[in-house]
Each structure stands twice: as C-alpha cells, then as structure tokens.
PAFITI-524801 format. One record per residue: residue in one letter; x, y, z of N, C-alpha, C in turn. Coordinates in steps of 0.02 Angstrom, whole numbers, plus 50000, padded with zeros to 5 digits. Last residue first. Example, Ala and Ser with C-alpha at 12.3 -4.5 7.8 and 13.67 -1.06 7.14 Angstrom:
% residues 2
@residuo S | nX 50642 | nY 49888 | nZ 50354 | caX 50684 | caY 49947 | caZ 50357 | cX 50645 | cY 50002 | cZ 50394
@residuo A | nX 50660 | nY 49716 | nZ 50390 | caX 50615 | caY 49775 | caZ 50390 | cX 50660 | cY 49835 | cZ 50390
This chain:
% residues 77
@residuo X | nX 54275 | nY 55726 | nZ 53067 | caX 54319 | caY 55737 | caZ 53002 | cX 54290 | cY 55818 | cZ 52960
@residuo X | nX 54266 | nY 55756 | nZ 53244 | caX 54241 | caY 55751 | caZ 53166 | cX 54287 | cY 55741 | cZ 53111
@residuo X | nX 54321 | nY 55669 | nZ 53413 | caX 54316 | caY 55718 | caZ 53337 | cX 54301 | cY 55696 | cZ 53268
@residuo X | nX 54194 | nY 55604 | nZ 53489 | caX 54230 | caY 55593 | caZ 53457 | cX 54243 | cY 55651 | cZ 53389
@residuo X | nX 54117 | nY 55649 | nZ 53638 | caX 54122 | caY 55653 | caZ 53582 | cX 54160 | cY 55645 | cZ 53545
@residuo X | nX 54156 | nY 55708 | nZ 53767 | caX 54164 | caY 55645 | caZ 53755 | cX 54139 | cY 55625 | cZ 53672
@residuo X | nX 54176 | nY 55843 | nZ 53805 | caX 54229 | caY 55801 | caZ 53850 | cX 54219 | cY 55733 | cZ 53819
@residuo X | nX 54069 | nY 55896 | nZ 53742 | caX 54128 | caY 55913 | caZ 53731 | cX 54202 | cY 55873 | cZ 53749
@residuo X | nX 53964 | nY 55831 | nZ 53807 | caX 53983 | caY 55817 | caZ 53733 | cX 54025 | cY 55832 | cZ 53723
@residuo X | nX 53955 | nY 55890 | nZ 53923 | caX 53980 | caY 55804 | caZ 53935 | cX 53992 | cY 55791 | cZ 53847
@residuo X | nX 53942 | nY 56004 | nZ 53925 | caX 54000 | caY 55997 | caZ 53931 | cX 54011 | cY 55923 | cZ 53945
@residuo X | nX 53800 | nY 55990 | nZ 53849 | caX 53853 | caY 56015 | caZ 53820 | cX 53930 | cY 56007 | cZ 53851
@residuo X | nX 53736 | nY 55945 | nZ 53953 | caX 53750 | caY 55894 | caZ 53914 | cX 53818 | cY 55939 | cZ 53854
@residuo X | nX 53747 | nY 56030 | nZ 54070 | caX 53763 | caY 55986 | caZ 54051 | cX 53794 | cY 55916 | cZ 54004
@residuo X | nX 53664 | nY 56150 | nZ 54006 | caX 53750 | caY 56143 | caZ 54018 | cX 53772 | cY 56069 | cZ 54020
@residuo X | nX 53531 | nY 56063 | nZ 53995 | caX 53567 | caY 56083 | caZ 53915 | cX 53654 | cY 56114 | cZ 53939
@residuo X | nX 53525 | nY 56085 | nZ 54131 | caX 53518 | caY 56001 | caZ 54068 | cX 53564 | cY 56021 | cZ 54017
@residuo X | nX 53521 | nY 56192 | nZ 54175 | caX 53564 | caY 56150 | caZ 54197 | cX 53570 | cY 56089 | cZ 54153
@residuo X | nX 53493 | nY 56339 | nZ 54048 | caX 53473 | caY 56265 | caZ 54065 | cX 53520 | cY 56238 | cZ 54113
@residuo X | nX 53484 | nY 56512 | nZ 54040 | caX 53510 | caY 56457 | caZ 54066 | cX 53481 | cY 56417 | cZ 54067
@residuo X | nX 53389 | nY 56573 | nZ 53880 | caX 53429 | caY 56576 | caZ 53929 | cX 53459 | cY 56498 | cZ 53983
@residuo X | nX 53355 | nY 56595 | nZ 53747 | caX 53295 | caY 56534 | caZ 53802 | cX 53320 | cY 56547 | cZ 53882
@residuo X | nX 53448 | nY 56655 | nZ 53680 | caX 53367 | caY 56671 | caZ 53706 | cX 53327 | cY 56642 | cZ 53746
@residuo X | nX 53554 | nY 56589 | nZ 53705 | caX 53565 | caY 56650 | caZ 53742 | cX 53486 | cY 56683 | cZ 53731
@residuo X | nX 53522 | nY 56472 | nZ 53630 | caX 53512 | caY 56429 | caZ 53707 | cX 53529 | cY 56526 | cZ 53735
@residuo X | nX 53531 | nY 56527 | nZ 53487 | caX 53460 | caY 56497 | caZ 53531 | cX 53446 | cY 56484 | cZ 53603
@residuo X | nX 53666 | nY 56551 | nZ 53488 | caX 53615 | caY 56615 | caZ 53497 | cX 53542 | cY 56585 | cZ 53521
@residuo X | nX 53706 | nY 56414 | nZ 53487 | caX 53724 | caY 56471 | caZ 53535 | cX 53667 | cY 56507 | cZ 53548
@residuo X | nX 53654 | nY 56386 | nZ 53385 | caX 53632 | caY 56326 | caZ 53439 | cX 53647 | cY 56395 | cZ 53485
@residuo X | nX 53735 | nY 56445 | nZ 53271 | caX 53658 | caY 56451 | caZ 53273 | cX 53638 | cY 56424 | cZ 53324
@residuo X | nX 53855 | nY 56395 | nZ 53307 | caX 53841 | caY 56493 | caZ 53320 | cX 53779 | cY 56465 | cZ 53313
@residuo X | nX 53846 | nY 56278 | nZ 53254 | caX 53862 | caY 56302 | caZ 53322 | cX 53844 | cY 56361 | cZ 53344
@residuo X | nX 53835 | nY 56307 | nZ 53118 | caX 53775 | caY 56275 | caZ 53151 | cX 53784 | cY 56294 | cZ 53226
@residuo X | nX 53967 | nY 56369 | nZ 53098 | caX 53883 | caY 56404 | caZ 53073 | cX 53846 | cY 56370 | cZ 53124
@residuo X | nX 54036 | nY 56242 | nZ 53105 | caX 54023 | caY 56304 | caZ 53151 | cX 53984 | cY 56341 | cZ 53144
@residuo X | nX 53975 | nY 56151 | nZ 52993 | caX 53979 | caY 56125 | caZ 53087 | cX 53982 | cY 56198 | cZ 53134
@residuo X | nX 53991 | nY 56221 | nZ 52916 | caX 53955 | caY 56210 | caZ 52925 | cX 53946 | cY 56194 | cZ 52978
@residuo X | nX 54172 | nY 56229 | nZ 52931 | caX 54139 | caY 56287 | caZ 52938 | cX 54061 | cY 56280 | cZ 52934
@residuo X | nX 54184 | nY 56089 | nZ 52917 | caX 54217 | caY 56118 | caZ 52954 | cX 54169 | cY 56173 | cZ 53000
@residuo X | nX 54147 | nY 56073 | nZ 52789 | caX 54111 | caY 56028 | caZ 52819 | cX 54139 | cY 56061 | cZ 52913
@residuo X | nX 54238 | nY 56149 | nZ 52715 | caX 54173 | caY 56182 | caZ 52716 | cX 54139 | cY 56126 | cZ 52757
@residuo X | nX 54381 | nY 56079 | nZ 52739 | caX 54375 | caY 56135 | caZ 52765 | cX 54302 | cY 56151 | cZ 52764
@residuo X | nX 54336 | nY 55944 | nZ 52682 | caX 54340 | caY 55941 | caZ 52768 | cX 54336 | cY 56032 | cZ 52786
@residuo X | nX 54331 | nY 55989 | nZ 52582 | caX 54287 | caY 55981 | caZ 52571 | cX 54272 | cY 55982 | cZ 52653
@residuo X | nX 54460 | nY 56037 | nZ 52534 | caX 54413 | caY 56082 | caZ 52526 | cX 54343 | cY 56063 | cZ 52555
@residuo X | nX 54530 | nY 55894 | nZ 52546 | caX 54565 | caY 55983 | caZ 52600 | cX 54488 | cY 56011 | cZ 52598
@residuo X | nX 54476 | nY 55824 | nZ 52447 | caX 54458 | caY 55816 | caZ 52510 | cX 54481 | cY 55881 | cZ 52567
@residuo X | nX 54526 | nY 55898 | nZ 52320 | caX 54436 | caY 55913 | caZ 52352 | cX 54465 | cY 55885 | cZ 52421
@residuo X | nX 54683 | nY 55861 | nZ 52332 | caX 54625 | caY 55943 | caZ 52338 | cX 54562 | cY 55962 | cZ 52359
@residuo X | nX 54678 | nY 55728 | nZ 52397 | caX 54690 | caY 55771 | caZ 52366 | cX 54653 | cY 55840 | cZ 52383
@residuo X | nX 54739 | nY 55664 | nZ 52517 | caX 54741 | caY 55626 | caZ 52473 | cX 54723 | cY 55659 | cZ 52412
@residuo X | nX 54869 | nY 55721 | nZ 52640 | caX 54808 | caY 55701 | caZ 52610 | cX 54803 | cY 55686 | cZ 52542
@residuo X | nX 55001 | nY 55696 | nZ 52662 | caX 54965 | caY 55715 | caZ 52743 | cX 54874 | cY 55717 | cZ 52687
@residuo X | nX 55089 | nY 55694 | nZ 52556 | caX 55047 | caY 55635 | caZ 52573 | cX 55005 | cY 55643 | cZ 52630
@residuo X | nX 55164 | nY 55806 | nZ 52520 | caX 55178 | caY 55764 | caZ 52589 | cX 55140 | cY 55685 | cZ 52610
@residuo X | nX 55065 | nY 55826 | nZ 52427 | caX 55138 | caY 55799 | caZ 52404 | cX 55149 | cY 55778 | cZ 52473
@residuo X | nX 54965 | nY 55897 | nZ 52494 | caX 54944 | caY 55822 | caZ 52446 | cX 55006 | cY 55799 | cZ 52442
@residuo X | nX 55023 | nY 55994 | nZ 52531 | caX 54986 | caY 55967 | caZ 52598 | cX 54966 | cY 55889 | cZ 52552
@residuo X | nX 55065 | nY 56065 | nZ 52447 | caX 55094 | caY 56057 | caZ 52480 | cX 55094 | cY 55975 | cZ 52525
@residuo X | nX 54944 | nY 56105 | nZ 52373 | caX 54979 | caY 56058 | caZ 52332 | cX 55026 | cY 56029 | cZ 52403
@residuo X | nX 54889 | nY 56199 | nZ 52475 | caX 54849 | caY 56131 | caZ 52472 | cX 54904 | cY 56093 | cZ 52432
@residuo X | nX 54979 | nY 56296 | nZ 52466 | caX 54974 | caY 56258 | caZ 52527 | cX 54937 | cY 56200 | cZ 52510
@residuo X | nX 54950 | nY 56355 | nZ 52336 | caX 55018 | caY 56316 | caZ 52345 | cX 55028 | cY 56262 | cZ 52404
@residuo X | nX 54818 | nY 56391 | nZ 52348 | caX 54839 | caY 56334 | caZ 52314 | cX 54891 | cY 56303 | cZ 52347
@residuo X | nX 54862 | nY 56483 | nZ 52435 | caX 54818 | caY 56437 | caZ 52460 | cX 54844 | cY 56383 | cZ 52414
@residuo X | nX 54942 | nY 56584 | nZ 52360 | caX 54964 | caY 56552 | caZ 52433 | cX 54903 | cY 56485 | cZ 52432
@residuo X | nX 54857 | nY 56623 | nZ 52246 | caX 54905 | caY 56563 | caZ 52230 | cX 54925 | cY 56519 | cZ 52299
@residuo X | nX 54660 | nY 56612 | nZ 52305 | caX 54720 | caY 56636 | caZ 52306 | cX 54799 | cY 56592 | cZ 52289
@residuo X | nX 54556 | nY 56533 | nZ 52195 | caX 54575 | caY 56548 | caZ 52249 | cX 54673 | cY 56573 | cZ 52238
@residuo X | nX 54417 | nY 56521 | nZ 52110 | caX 54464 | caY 56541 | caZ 52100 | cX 54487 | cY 56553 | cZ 52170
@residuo X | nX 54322 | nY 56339 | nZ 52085 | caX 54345 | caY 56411 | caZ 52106 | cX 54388 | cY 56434 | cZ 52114
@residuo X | nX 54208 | nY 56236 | nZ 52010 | caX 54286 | caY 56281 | caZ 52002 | cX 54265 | cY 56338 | cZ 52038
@residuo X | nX 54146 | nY 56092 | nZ 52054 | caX 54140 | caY 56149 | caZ 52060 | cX 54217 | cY 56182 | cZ 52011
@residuo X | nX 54062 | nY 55938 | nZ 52017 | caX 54118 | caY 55967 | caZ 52021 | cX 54103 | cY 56055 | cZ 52010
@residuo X | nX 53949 | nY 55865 | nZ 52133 | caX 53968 | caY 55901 | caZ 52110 | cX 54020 | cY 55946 | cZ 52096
@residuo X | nX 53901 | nY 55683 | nZ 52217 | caX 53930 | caY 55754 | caZ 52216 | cX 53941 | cY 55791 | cZ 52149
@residuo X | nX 53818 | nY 55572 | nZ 52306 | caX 53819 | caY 55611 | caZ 52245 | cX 53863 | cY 55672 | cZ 52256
C-alpha cells in the first residue's frame, strides 16, 4: 500500500532528481525519494542500536557479529 504525498523541495534538488530519471540511472521521482527516506530510517535505527550497545557497554558477541555483518551482508536498496 502506499500514499501519495506533495512536498515542497528546493529547485537544485528537483533539478537533480529530473536529472537522475532522464539519464535513465532511475525510474522515477518517488523511487529517488523513497530509497533516500528508506536510507535515512535504516540510519536513525543505527544511531538507536549505537546508543543502546554505549549503555550496556562492551560485548565480544555483539563486536563480533557486527563486524561479521558489515563484512558480509548484502547492500540495501
């Protein structure tokens, strides 16, 4: 399910997204917009994992597995 939104954004931006559809490097406007806030949720969430593992303090498990996710995880869209 989704929802159409409007928002006002700067002309530079626009112009970059039209840019970025005419090259064909994507397929349109929402998808730029949508990978960009699916982007920035993923990092929110990250900062929130952060600040939890700097109260609980060091794990050898939890380093672990973080630098085996980093090294093997497949990038996101």
């Amino acid at each position: 399910m989704s929802k159409q939104i409007a928002v006002r954004l700067p002309d530079d931006l626009v112009d970059f997204l039209d840019e970025l559809v005419a090259s064909g490097d994507e397929a349109s406007r929402a998808s730029i917009v949508t990978r960009a806030l699916k982007h920035e949720k993923r990092r929110l969430g990250t900062l929130t994992d952060v600040e939890i593992l700097k109260r609980l303090g060091e794990d050898p498990e939890l380093i672990q597995f973080a630098e085996y996710s980093s090294r093997n995880l497949p990038e996101l869209d």
